[in-house]
C-alpha positions in Angstrom: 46.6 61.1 49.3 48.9 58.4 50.7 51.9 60.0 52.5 50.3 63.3 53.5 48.7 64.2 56.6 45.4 64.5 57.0 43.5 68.6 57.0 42.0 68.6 60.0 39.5 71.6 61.0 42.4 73.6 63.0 45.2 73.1 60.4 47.6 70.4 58.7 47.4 67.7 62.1 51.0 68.2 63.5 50.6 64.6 64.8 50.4 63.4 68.1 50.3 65.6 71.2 53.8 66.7 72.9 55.4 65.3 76.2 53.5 66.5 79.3 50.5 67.8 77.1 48.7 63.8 77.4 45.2 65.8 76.8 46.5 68.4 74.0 45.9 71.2 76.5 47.5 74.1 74.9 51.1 74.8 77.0 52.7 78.4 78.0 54.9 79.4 74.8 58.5 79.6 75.2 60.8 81.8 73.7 63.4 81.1 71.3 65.8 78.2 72.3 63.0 77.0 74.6 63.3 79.7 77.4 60.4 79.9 79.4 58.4 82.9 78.9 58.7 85.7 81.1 56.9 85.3 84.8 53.5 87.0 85.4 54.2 91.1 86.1 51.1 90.7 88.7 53.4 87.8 90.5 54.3 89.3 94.1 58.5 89.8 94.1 60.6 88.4 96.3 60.8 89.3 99.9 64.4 91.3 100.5 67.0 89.4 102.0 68.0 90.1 105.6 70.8 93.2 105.8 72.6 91.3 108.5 72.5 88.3 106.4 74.3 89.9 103.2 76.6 91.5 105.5 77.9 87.9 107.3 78.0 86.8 103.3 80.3 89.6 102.4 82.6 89.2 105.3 82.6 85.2 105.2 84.1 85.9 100.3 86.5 88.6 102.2 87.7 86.6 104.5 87.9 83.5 102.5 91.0 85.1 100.4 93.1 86.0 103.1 92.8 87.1 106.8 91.5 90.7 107.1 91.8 93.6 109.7 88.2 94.4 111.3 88.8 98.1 108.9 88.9 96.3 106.2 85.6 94.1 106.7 84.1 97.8 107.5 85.1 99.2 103.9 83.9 96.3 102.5 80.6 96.4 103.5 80.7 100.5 103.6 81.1 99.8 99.3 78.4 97.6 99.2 75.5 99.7 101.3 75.9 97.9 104.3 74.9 100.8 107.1 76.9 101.9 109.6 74.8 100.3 112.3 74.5 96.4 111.0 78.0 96.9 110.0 78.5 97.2 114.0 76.8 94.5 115.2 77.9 92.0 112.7 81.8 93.2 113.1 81.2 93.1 116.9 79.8 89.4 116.8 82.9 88.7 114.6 85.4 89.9 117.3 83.4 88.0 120.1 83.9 84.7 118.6 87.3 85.6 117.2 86.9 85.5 113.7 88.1 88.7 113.4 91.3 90.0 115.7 93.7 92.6 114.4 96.1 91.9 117.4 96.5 88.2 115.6 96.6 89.3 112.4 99.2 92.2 113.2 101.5 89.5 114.6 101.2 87.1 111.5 101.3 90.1 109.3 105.4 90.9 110.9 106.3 87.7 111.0 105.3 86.7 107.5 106.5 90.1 106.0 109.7 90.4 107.9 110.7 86.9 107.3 109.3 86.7 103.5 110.7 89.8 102.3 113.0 91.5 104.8 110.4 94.4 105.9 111.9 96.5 108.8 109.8 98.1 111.3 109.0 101.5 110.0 107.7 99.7 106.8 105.7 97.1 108.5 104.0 99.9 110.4 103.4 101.5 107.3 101.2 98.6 106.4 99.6 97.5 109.4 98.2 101.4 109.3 96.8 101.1 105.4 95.2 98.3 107.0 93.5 100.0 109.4 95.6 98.4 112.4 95.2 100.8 115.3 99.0 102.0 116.7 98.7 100.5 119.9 97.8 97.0 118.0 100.5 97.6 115.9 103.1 98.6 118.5 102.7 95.8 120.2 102.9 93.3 117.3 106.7 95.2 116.2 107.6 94.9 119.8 109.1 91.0 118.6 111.4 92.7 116.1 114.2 94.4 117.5 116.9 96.3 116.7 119.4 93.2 116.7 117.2 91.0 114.6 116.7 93.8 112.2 120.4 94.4 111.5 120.7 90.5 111.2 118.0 90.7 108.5 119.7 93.7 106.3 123.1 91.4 106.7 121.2 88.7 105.0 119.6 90.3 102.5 123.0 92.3 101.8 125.1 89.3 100.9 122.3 87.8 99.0 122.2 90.9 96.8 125.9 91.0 96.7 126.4 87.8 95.0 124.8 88.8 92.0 126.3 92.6 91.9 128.2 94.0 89.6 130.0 97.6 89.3 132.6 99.6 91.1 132.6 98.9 94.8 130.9 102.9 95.8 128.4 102.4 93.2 127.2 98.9 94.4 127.2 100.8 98.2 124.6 103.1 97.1 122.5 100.6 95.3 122.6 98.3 98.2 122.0 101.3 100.5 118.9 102.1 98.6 117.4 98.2 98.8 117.4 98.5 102.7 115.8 102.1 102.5 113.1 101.1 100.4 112.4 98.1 103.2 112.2 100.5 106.1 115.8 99.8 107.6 117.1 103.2 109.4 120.4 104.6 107.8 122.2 104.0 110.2 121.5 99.7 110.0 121.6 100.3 106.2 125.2 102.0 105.8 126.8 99.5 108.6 125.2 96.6 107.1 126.4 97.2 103.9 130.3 98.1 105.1 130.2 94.9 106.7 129.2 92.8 104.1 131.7 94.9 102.1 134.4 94.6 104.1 134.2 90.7 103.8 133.6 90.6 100.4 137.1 91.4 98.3 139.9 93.3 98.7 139.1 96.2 96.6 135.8 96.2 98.5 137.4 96.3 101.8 139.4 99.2 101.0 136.6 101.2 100.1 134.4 100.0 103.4 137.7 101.6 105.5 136.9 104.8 104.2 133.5 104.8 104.6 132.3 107.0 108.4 129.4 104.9 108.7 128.4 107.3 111.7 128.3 110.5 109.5 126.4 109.4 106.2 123.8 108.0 108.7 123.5 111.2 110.1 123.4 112.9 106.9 120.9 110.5 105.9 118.5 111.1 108.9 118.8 114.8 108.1 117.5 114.4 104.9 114.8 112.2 106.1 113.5 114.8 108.8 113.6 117.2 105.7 111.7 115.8 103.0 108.9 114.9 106.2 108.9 118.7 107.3 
């Protein structure tokens, strides 16, 4: 009948055969949406990569955020099942060629964090030891920031803050106080600081600076520091 296709002794003809199949040898079937079938379960797997090799792979995506202290690398590959031992040499390699160096990264760590956010000593040391610094390392990296540049730095960050404050002169004090606390300053840079800055500020903040014994809340201060670490 004109139009239809012709019977043919293995079904209706489905016409002619498909693109790489030239001699109508049956293919492999695929799946739905053309996925290939699944490989042969006999087929020998593939050989397990290298434990030194995953390691360098891991530390290479670490270190490609941001620099990182030789303690971090370790936790990192610690998480992933790295053993102790590979996790060694690989670190050690690392250090030889300096791609890892906590003494470098301690120093850019104080310098970036003191001058970015006004971090004082006792907090940078903080961090450097969350980050596995070791206190020597870190010592030597705070050596740079001393007391003079640190009460320079609370003076800066006082009048900043000061431009924007608002309130009664003793209530301001203990807010700005608090700032340089939470940033690591001692009580003693903290109170004078904020006199200071006080002091230059109005003349109903002066008045309040004058009776202000810097000395003795800085004291008082350090006494209930030593307290709450007892």
């Amino acid at each position: 009948m004109a139009g239809r296709r012709a019977r043919t002794g293995r079904g209706w003809d489905a016409g002619p055969p498909r693109a790489g199949d030239a001699t109508g040898t049956p293919q492999p079937r695929r799946g739905r949406r053309g996925r290939a079938a699944e490989p042969d379960p006999g087929e020998a797997p593939a050989p397990p990569r290298d434990e030194a090799e995953l390691a360098r792979e891991i530390c290479l995506r670490q270190l490609a955020t941001r620099p990182r202290t030789r303690a971090e690398l370790a936790g990192a590959l610690a998480r992933r099942g790295i053993s102790e031992e590979t996790a060694e040499r690989v670190l050690d390699r690392y250090d030889e060629v300096g791609i890892v160096d906590d003494a470098a990264f301690a120093r850019a760590w104080v310098s970036s964090r003191h001058n970015g956010r006004g971090l004082a000593r006792r907090a940078l040391a903080n961090e450097l030891r969350q980050k596995g610094v070791d206190g020597e390392v870190a010592g030597a990296a705070l050596d740079g920031l001393d007391e003079e540049t640190e009460a320079e730095t609370a003076r800066v960050l006082v009048d900043r803050k000061l431009r924007t404050a608002r309130g009664e002169p003793d209530a301001v004090f203990r807010r700005l106080v608090g700032m340089l606390a939470r940033k690591g300053y001692p009580a003693g840079v903290a109170i004078g600081a904020v006199k200071d800055a006080l002091a230059a500020q109005s003349a109903e903040a002066a008045e309040f600076a004058e009776h202000i014994d810097a000395d003795a809340l800085a004291d008082a201060e350090n006494d209930l520091d030593a307290r709450r670490h007892d």
